[in-house]
C-alpha positions as CSV (number, residue, x, y, z in Angstrom):
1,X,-23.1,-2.5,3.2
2,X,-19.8,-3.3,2.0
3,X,-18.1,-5.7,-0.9
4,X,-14.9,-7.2,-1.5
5,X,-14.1,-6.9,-5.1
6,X,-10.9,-8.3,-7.6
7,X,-9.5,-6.2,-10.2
8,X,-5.7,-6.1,-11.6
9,X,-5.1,-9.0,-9.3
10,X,-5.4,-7.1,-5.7
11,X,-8.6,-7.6,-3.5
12,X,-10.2,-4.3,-2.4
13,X,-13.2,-3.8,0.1
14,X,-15.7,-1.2,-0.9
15,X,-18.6,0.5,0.0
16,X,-21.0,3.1,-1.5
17,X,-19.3,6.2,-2.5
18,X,-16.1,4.9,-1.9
19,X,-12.8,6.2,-4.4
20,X,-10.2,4.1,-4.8
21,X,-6.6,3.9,-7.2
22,X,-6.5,0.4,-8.7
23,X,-4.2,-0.9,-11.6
24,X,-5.1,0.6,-15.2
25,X,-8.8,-0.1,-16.1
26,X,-9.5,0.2,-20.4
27,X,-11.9,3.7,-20.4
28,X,-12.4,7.0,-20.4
29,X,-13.1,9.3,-17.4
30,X,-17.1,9.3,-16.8
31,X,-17.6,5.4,-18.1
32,X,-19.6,2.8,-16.1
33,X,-17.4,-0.3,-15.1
34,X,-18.7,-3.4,-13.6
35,X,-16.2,-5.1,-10.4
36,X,-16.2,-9.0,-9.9
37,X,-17.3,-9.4,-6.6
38,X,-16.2,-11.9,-4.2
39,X,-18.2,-11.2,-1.2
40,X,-21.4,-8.5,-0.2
41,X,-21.7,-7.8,3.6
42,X,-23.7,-5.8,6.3
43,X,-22.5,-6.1,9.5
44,X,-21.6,-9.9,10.4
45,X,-23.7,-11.2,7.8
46,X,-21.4,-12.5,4.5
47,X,-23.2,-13.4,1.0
48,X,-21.3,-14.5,-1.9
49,X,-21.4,-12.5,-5.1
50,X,-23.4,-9.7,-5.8
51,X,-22.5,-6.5,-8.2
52,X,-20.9,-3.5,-7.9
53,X,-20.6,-0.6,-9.9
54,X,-18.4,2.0,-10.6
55,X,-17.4,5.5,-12.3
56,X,-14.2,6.3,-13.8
57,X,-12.6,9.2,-12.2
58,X,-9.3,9.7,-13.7
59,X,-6.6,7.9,-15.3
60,X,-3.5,8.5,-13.8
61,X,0.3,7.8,-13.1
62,X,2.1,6.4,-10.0
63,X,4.9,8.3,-8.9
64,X,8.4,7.0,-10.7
65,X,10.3,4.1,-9.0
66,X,13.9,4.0,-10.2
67,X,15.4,0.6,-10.7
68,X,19.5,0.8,-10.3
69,X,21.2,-2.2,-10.7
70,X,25.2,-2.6,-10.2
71,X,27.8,-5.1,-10.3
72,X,31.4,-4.1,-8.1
73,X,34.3,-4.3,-10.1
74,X,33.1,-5.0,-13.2
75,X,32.1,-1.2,-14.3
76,X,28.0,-2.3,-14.5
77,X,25.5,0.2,-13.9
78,X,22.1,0.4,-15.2
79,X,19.5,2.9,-14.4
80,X,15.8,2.8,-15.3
81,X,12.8,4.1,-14.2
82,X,9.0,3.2,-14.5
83,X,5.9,4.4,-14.0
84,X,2.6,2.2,-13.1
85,X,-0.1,3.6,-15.1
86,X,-3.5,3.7,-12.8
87,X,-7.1,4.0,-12.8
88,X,-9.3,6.1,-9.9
89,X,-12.7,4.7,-9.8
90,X,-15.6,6.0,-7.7
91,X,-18.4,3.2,-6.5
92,X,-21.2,4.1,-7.2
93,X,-23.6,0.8,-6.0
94,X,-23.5,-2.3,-4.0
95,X,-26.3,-4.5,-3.9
């Protein structure tokens, strides 16, 4: 049984006992989340809807992108750096 599930604007497809790293989700480690869900499936067979449920893992860090931009000839240089902040949730049910 799997599900395709939206969060932070990306579509994911899950199944039971599935981890996954999406963008920042409001909670601490341990706390019970509920996923929209677009779609529930077993084999060929699609449904719409459905729930799925989660854990919170961890909150975590992407690694650092640095952002250089620069102009020739015109002594412009910027340099700055960011950081996604993310979420690790474990599903724990599809139905």
């Amino acid at each position: 049984m799997f599900a395709v599930v939206r969060t932070g604007g990306k579509q994911y497809r899950v199944a039971d006992g599935d981890k996954i790293i999406v963008e920042k989700i409001e909670g601490e480690a341990g706390t019970a989340v509920a996923l929209e869900t677009l779609m529930t499936g077993e084999g060929a067979a699609l449904t719409m809807g459905g729930a799925v449920k989660a854990e919170i893992v961890a909150q975590t860090k992407s690694d650092k992108i640095i952002i250089f931009k620069k102009k020739r000839r015109h002594n412009y240089r910027r340099r700055n750096g960011h950081r996604q902040q993310l979420t690790v949730i474990k599903i724990t049910s599809v139905a």
